[in-house]
N, C-alpha and C positions, 0 to 999 in steps of 0.2 A: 563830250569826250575830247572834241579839238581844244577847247577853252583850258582843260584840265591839263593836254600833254600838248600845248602851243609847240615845242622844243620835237616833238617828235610826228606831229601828223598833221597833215591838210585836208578837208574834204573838200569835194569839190561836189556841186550837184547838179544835176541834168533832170530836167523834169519832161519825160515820154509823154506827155497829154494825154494819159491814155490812150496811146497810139502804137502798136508795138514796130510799125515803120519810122514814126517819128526815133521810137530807141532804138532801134537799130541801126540807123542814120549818125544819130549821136554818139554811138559805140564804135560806129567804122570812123568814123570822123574823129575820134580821141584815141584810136591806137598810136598814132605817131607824135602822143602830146607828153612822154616821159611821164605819165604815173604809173607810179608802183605798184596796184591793186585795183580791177575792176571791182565795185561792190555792186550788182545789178538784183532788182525785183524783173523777173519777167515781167511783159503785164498781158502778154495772152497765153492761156495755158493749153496753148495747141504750140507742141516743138517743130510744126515744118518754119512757124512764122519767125520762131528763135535761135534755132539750133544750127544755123549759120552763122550767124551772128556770132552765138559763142566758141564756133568753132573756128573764128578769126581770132579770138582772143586768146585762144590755145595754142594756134598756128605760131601766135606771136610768143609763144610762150610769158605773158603775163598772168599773174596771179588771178583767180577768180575766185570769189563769195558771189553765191545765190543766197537770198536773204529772205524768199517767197517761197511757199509749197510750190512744189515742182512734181513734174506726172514723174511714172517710172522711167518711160524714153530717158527725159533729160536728165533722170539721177544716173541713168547709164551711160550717158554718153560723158557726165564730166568725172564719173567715178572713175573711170584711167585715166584721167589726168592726175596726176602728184600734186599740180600745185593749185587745187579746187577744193572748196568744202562749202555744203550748203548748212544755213544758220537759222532756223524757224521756228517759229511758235509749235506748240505740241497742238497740233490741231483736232487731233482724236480726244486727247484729254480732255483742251478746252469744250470741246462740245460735249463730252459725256460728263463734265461737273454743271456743266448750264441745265444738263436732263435732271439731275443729281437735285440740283437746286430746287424745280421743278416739284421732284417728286417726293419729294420732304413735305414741299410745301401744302401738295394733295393729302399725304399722310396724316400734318398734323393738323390741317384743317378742312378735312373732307365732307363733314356737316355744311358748312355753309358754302365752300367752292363745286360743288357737285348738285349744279343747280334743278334737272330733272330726274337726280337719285338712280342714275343706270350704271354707276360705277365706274364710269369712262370719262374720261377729258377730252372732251371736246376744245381745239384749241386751231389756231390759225397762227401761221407762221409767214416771217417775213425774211427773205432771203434777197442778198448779195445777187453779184450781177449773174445769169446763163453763163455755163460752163465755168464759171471760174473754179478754182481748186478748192478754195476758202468756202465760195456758198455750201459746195455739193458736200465737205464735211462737216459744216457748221448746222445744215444740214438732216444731216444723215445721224450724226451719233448721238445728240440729245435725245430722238428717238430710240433708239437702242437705247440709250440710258436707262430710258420707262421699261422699255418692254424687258430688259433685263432684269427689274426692278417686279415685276412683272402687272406692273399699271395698263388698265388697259386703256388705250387711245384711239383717237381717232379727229382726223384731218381734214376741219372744216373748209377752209381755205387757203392758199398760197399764191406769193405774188412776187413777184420780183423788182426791189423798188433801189436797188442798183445803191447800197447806203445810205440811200437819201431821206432826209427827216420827214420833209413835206410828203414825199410820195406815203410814206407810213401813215403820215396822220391822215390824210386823205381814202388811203385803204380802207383802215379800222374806223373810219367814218360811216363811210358806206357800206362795213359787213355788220357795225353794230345795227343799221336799219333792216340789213338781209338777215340775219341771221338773231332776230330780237329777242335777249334773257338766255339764248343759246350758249356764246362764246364763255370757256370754263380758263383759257389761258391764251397768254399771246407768248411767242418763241422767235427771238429776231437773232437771223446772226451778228447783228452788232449793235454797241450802245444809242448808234444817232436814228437807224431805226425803231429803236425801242422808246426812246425818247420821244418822238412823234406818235409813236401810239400813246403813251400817256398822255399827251396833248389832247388826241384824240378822244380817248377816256372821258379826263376829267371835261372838257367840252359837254361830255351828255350826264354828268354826276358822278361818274365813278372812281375809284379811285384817290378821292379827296378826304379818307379817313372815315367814312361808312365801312366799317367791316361787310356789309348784306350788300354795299355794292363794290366789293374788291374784283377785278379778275387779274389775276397774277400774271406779272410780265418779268420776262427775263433776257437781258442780254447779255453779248461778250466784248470785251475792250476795258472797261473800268476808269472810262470821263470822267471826269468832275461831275459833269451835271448829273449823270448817272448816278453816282455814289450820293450826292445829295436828294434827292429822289428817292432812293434805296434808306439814307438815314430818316427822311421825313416818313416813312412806311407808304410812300406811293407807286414805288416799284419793286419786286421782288427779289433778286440779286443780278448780277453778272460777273463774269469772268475778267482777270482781270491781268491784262498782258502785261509785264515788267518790260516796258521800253529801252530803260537804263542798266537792266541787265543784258539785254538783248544786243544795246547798241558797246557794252564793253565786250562781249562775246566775240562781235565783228572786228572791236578794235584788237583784243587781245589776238585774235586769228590773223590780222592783215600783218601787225607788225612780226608774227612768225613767218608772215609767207613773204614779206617784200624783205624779211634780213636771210632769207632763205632755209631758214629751220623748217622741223618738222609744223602742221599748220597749229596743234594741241601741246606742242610744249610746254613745259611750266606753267603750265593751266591746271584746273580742274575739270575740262570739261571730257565727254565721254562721245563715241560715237553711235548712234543705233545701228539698228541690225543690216543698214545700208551698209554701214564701213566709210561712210563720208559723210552724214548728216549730224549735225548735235541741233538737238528741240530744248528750245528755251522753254521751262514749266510755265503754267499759268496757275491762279489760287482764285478764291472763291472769296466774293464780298456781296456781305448780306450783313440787315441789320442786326445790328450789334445788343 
């Protein structure tokens, strides 16, 4: 977006370490540096750690975008502000087209994915880091997908491997020897650890185009190496976040808030039932 509108916008970037002291450090320390827009991701989704922070930013009256799921607290604390709007992934959708995915794929091949004939999916899941916002709905609504669907499941193992590829592969290493001919699907909240389970997989044979040794994996984000994976039929789909719509949402938002317009002028974007929040959609990629 900078490359595209040179003549109208700078970004500038701070990188929190995953530290939400280290960001908020970086945030008191650039109130007095003349930019015209905070763009901030929380990175703890507990508001005693943020919610000062932001509320120096308010103080100063500069523009705010939240760009992360945010809890209720801090959707209520910046929703009186005028010059705030939070800009996020549809993260209920994303997760219930990942169950979606899921459950299609039980449907139309439940002869061979349904390896002890109980009707249940038996499946293991890998999630995002404790309490983040993202784990607990990424989650939470693929499940409901099923059961809305009305699949019945059940939840061999869970782990928490914080995004990270290696932690995955290492997981599904060790549940394919616990749990042997068991596992019926893998469910990661995101591409890099899904990607490490299919490392893991194909490691012990699976997955390498034996239909009688597929176990269906599905994640969210829509990588490259995912989607190539997904075209070779070694993974089963994921979700598939529009970045570059995502990141013109925030441009188009900042330059209404820093020329002082409303934040959705001459846009088309909409707010949810917040009154301040627009969710950028996600879609569904599977082989084609």
């Amino acid at each position: 977006m900078q490359k595209e509108n040179e003549d109208k916008i700078k970004f500038t970037i701070f990188d929190g370490k995953a530290n939400q002291s280290v960001q908020n450090d970086d945030i008191a320390m650039e109130l007095s540096s003349n930019f015209d827009v905070f763009v901030v991701a929380p990175i703890s989704s507990n508001e005693d750690e943020i919610s000062g922070t932001l509320n120096k930013i308010i103080d100063a009256q500069l523009p705010l975008i939240l760009f992360f799921p945010t809890t209720s607290a801090l959707t209520n604390l910046v929703k009186t502000y005028p010059k705030s709007v939070i800009i996020v992934g549809d993260t209920e959708q994303g997760g219930t087209l990942e169950g979606e995915i899921l459950a299609n794929e039980w449907k139309s091949h439940k002869d061979t994915l349904d390896k002890n004939k109980d009707d249940i999916i038996q499946y293991i899941m890998l999630k995002g880091p404790p309490d983040n916002l993202l784990t607990l709905g990424r989650s939470k609504y693929p499940i409901r997908a099923l059961n809305d669907d009305r699949i019945k499941n059940q939840e061999l193992f869970s782990t928490f491997c914080n995004w990270q590829r290696d932690c995955a592969k290492t997981a599904i290493e060790s549940q394919l020897l616990t749990f042997n001919g068991k596992i019926e699907a893998i469910i990661s909240n995101n591409d890099n650890m899904a990607i490490g389970a299919i490392e893991a997989l194909q490691k012990y044979g699976f997955n390498k185009g034996d239909k009688s040794k597929y176990i269906p994996v599905v994640g969210l984000g829509g990588v490259p190496e995912a989607k190539k994976l997904i075209d070779q039929g070694f993974m089963t789909g994921t979700i598939v976040q529009d970045s570059k719509l995502h990141a013109k949402a925030i441009f188009d938002v900042a330059m209404n808030l820093a020329s002082g317009k409303d934040p959705i002028a001459g846009t088309d974007y909409n707010y949810d039932e917040t009154g301040i929040t627009i969710k950028i959609p996600y879609y569904v990629y599977i082989k084609k």
